[in-house]
N, C-alpha and C positions, 0 to 999 in steps of 0.2 A: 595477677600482677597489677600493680599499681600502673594510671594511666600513664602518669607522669614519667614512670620509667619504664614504661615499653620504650622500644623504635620507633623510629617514622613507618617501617613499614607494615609492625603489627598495628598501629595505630592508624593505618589506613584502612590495611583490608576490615579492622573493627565498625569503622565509618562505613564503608562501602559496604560492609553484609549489614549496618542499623540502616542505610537508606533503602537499600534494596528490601526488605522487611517493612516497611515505612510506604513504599510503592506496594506491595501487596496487600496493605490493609487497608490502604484509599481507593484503589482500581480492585474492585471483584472481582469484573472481568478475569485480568492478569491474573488474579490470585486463584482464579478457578483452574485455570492453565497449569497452577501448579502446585495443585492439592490444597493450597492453603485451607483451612479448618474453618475461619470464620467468614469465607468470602463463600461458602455453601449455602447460605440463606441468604444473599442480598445479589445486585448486580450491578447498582452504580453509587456513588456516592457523590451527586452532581450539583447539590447546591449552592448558593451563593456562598454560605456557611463554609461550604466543604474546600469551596477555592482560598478564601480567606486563609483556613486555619491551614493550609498547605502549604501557601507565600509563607506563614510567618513560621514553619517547620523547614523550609529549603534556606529560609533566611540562618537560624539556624546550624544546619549542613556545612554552610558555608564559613562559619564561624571556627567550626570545628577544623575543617579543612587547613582554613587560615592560620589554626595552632601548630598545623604541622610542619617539622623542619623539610620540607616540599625538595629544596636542592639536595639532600640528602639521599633521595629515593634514585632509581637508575631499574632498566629493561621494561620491564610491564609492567612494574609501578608506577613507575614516574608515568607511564603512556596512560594509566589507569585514573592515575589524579589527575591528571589534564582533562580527561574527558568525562570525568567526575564536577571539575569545575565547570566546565562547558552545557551540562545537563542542569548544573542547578541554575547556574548563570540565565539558562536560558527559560529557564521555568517562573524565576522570577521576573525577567523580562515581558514574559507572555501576562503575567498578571498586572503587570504596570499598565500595558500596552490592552487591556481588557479585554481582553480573546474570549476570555469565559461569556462576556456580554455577546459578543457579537453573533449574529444568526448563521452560523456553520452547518446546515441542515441539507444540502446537495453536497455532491452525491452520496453522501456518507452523513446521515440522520443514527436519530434513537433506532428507526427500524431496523437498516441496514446495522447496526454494531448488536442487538439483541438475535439478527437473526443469523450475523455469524455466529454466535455464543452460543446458539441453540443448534445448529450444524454439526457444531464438534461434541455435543451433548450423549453420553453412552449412560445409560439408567444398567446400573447390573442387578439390583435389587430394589427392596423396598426402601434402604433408607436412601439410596440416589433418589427415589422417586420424589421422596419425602421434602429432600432439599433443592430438588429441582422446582417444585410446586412453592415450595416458599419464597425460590429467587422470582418467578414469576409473579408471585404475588405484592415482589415491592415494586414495579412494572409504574404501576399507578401515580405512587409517590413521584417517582424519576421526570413522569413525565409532568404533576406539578413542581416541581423543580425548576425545570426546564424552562417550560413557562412564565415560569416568575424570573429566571435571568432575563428571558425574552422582552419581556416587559421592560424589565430594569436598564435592559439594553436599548430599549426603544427609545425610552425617557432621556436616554443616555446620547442620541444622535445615533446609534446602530442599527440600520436599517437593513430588512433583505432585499434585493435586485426585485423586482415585481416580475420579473423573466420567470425567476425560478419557482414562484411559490406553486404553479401549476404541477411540475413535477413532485415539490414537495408532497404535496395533498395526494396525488396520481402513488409515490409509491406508498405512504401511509393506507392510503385505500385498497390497496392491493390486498393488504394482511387479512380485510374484513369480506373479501369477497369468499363465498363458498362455503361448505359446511366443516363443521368443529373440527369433525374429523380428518380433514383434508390442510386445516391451518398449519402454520408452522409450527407453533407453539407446541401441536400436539403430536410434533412428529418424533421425538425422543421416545413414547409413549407407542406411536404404533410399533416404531422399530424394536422395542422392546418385546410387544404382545404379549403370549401369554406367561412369559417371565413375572410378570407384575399384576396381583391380584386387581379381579373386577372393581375392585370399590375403588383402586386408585385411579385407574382409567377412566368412573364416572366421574370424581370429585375434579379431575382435569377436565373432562368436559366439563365441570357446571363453571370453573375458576374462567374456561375460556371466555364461553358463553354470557356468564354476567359478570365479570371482571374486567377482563381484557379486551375483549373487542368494542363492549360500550367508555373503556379508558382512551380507546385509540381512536373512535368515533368522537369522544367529546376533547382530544388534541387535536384533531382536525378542525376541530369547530372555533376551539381558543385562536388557530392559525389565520383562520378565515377572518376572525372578529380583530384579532390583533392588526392583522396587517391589509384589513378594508383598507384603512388608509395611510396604511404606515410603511409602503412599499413604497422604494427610489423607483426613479427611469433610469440613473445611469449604472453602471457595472464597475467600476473599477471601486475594487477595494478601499482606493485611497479618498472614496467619498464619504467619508464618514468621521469622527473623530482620530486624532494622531493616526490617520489613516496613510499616509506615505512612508511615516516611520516605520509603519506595521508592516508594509508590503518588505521596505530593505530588508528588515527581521525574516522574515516568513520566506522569503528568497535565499536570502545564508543560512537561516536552519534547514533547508530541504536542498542547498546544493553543496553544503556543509563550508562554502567558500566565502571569501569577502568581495567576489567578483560584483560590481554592481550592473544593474538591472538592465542598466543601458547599456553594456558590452554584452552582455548575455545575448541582447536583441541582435546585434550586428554579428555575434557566434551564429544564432539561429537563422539569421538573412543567406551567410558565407557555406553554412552545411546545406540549405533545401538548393543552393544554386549548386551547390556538388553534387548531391544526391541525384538532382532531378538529371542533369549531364548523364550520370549513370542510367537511368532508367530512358534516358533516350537513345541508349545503346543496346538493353536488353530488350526494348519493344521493336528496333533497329533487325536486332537476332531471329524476332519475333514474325519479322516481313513485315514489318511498320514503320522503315524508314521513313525519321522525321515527322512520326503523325503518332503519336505518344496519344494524342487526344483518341485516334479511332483505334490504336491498342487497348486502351483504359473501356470505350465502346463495346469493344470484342469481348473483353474480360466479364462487362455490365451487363450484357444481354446473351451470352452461350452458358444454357442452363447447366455445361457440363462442370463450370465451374461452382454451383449449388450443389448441398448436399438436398436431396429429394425430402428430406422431414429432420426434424432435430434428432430422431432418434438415430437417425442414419447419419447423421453426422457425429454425435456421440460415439457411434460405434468406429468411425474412420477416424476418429482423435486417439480412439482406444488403441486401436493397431499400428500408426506411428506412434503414441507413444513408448509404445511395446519397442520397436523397431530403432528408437531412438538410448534406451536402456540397455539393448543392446548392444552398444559402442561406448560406452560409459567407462568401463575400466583401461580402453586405451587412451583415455584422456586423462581421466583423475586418480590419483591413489590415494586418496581417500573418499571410502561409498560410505555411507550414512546407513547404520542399522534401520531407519525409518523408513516406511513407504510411504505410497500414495495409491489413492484413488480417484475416478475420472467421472464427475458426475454434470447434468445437464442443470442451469439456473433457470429457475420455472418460468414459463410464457411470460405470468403476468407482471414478472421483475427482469424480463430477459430487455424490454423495449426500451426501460431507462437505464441497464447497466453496460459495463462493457463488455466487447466480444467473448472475455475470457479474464480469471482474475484464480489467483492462490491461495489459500486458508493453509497455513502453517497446521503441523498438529497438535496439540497440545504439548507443552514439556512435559507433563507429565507419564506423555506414552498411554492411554488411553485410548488413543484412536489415532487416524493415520490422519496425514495432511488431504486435500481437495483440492483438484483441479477442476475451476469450475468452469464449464463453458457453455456459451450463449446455445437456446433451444430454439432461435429463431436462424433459418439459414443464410438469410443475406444479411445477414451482423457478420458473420464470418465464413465469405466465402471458402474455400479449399484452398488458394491459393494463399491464404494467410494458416493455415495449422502449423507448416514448419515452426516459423518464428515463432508462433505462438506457443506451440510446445513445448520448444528449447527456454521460452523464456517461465512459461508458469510454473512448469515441472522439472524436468530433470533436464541438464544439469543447472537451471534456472533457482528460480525463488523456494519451491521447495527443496530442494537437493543443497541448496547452501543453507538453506535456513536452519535445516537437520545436522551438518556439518558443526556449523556455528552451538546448536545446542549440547554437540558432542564434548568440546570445548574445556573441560571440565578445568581447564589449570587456570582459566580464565574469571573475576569476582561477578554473580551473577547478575549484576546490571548491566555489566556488556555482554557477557553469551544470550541473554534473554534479551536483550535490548536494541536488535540488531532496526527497529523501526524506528529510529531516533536518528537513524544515520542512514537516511534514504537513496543518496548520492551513491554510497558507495553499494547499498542491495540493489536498488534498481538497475544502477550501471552496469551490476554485475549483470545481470536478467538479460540486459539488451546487449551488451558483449556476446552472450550466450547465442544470441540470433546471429549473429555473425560469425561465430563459432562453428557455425552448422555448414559454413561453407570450408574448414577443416576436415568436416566432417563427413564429407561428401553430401548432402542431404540435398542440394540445390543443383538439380542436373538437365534443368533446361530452362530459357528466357522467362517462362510461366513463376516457376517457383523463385527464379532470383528476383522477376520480380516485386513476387509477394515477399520478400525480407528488405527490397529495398522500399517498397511502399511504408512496412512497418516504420523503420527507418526514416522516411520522411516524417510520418504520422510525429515521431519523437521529437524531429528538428523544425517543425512547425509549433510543437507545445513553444519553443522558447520564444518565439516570433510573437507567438498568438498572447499566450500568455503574458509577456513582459507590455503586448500592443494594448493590452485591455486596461492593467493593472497601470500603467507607466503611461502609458500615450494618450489612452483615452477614446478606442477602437470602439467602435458600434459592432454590436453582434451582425451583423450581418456584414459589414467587414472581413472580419476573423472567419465565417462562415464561405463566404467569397473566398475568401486565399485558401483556405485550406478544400475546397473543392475543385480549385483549378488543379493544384499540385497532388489530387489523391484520386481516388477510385471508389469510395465509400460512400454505403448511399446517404442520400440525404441525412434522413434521421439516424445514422448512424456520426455524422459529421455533427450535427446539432445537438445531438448529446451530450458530443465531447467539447464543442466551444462552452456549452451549460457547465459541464464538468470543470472548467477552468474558469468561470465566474463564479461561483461556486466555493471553491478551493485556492483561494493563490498560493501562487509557486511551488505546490508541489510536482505541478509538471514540469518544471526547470531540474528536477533531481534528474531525469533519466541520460538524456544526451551529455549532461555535464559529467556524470560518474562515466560514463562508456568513452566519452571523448578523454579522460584522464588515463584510464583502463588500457585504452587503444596504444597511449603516448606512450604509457609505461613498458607494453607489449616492446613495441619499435624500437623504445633504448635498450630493453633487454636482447632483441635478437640482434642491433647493431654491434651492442660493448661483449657479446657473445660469439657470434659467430657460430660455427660450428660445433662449439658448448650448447647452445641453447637448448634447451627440453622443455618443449610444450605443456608437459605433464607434469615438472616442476616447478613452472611459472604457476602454473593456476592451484599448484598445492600452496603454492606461499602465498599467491593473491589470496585464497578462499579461507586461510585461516590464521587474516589480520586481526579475525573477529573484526565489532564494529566498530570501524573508523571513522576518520573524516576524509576528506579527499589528500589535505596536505600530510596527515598523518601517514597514511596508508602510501603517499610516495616516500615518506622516510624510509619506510618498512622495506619498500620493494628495492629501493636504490640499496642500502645496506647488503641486500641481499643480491641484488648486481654484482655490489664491489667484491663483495666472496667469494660467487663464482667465480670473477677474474682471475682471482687472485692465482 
């Protein structure tokens, strides 16, 4: 059929399956996730080049979009070209705004996105092998790439914080310690064994060996030489080029709101003063009336809150998790054909990562999602697994993320795309910690609280975050407040201020999706009453697919007014 005389809304979903096809041929990554064909021999496409010709493809997009008779559309269409326009809108903004230049290398580098990629990596035969060794092989290229933005970004007034580059360099060296066989790169490979003939095995070892580890030894060394002297002293984003513009952007795309930066701070002032009231009730419970400080003491130094070695920690995540699956179908009526597995983040990446963090699993059903959790034990004492396993796993990040992929009536840029719209998965995640006190899961002052700790942890991102970025906070500031109001140890707190100089605003996604979440909760069981069904809130919450914040209360209020009805 002629374009001209289709509808608006085959002429949507035509656009929305060309750009989503169009995202699979520029991210391999993505495209591995979901068989794509030519994204089996490569893994980035990260050059200057590659951001160029992208802008002037989403520019494009937009074009086409713009032909469409837009007010004609109505249900998930019209929801679908709204946030169609909002993806590209915002893709082109990021390229104005020169993100591609900027040094984004904590906590989440080249290593960290290769070595998720290689996590979810299953070799069944020889030609997986085949295309696995070639995606590794363009490894090299990526990483001059990279560099030459770097560069260009330098030249450009894009500096890295001099904080970070330490860790920088710290997790890149990580990959090069220890023998071939123990790396990451070659862990597709042992996990495969003797499935995969000897010679593929050696020609991996020799690709590590003189390919890859002397590529990641001589980025370490470009990192060193570039930024001798080309490191800031100060932290805040906004010290660099259209650096204050960037920060508003990068705060509305990860809380998906227009709330500015300066209310956020005085939300995250108004939450840790309530949280903290809480927690001076449950140390109160604890026989710590009014000494919060030598509850927080008790917690820091009784070894029964340590797990004795990672592995025994792994193994006590294993068994709540178990324990928590089991309660699942009184909550949700929809379970996710996908599973999960529960695996430890190795020592030498356990120091600069967080306690605990989710790997989706492939769309394509290959392999199961990962719950990864830290191998070191005072990252995550015991009194924080509840939360944390409600929030990584089930009914958390993975158990929606599967959900979402289920999705299928949905055009696949939103069911895949649920990382675009952080506000509303995160919030989901940390709902889910609170959740668990539905749940029964929180049955003494100890375990509540380890959920109300988490909970601070989230309403301090927006304090800390917004203080660094906005205000102009000294690392040792942000590190100061959030040690008074937490329990974590040092280098676990110092991570996470790094992680937020590092990263703006993506730590303003969590509290702000959960604080929406919460609101929505409270008008549905108010305009309900003795209608309300817990179980049918969260089947409508969980398969908005991905929204925005404001989007996702149309959704839920609609769905209010029905029930009343």
């Amino acid at each position: 059929m002629d374009m001209k005389t289709d509808g608006p809304a085959t002429q949507l979903a035509r656009l929305a399956q060309d750009y989503w096809q169009f995202r699979l041929d520029e991210e391999p990554l993505l495209g591995i996730d979901h068989g794509h064909e030519p994204s089996r021999r490569r893994i980035f496409r990260e050059s200057a080049e590659d951001h160029a010709r992208r802008d002037h493809a989403h520019a494009g997009f937009l074009s086409r979009l713009a032909a469409i008779d837009l007010p004609a559309l109505s249900g998930q269409d019209a929801l679908s070209a709204a946030l169609l326009q909002r993806e590209l809108g915002e893709a082109r903004e990021r390229y104005r705004l020169e993100e591609y230049l900027r040094p984004s290398m904590f906590p989440f580098g080249p290593d960290a996105y290769v070595g998720l990629s290689i996590n979810k990596t299953v070799l069944q035969n020889a030609a997986d092998a085949e295309d696995y060794l070639a995606r590794l092989g363009t490894i090299p290229q990526y990483l001059s790439d990279l560099a030459a933005r770097l560069g260009a970004g330098l030249e450009r007034g894009h500096r890295l914080p001099g904080i970070l580059l330490p860790r920088v360099l710290s997790n890149l060296e990580s990959y090069l310690a220890g023998p071939v066989d123990d790396s990451i790169w070659y862990k597709p490979l042992r996990r495969a064994g003797t499935a995969l003939a000897p010679a593929l095995h050696e020609r991996a070892r020799a690709l590590i060996a003189d390919t890859l580890k002397p590529a990641y030894q001589a980025h370490a060394d470009t990192l060193r030489r570039l930024y001798a002297d080309g490191c800031r002293d100060s932290l805040s984003c906004t010290d660099a080029p259209q650096g204050l513009a960037y920060y508003r952007f990068i705060a509305a795309h990860y809380t998906t709101v227009d709330t500015p930066p300066e209310d956020i701070h005085r939300q995250g002032l108004a939450e840790v003063e309530r949280i903290a009231a809480a927690i001076e009730a449950a140390a109160a419970e604890a026989g710590y009336p009014g000494d919060v400080a030598g509850f927080r003491q008790r917690l820091a130094s009784d070894p029964a809150f340590l797990a004795s070695s990672g592995e025994a920690l792994l193994e006590h995540v294993e068994v709540l998790a178990k324990r928590i699956d089991r309660r699942i179908p009184e909550f949700f009526s929809w379970i996710p054909r996908m599973t999960y597995g529960i695996e430890s983040i190795p020592p030498a990446l356990s120091q600069n990562a967080p306690p605990a963090y989710a790997q989706p699993n492939p769309a394509d059903g290959s392999s199961a999602g990962i719950f990864w959790v830290s191998s070191l034990p005072d990252r995550c004492p015991t009194y924080m697994h509840v939360p944390l396993v409600l929030h990584e796993a089930w009914p958390g990040h993975l158990m929606h993320l599967a959900v979402l992929q289920e999705m299928q009536d949905l055009p696949d840029f939103r069911r895949h795309g649920a990382m675009g719209y952080m506000a509303y998965l995160e919030g989901w995640a940390l709902y889910c910690e609170r959740l668990g006190e539905d749940m029964g899961f929180y049955s003494d002052p100890y375990s509540r609280f380890g959920r109300l700790e988490m909970e601070m942890w989230r309403a301090l991102r927006l304090v800390v975050d917004t203080g660094i970025h906005l205000h102009g906070w000294s690392r040792q500031r942000a590190i100061d407040l959030m040690r008074r109001h937490m329990s974590q140890s040092d280098d676990t707190i110092e991570a996470e201020v790094d992680r937020y100089i590092g990263m703006p605003g993506q730590a303003l996604s969590y509290k702000m999706g959960e604080l929406k979440i919460l609101e929505l909760r409270r008008r549905a069981e108010t305009t309900l009453g003795s209608g309300f069904r817990l179980k049918d809130f969260h089947h409508r919450l969980m398969t908005a697919g991905p929204v925005t914040l404001p989007v996702l209360e149309q959704h839920m209020q609609a769905w209010i007014e029905e029930c009343a009805r």
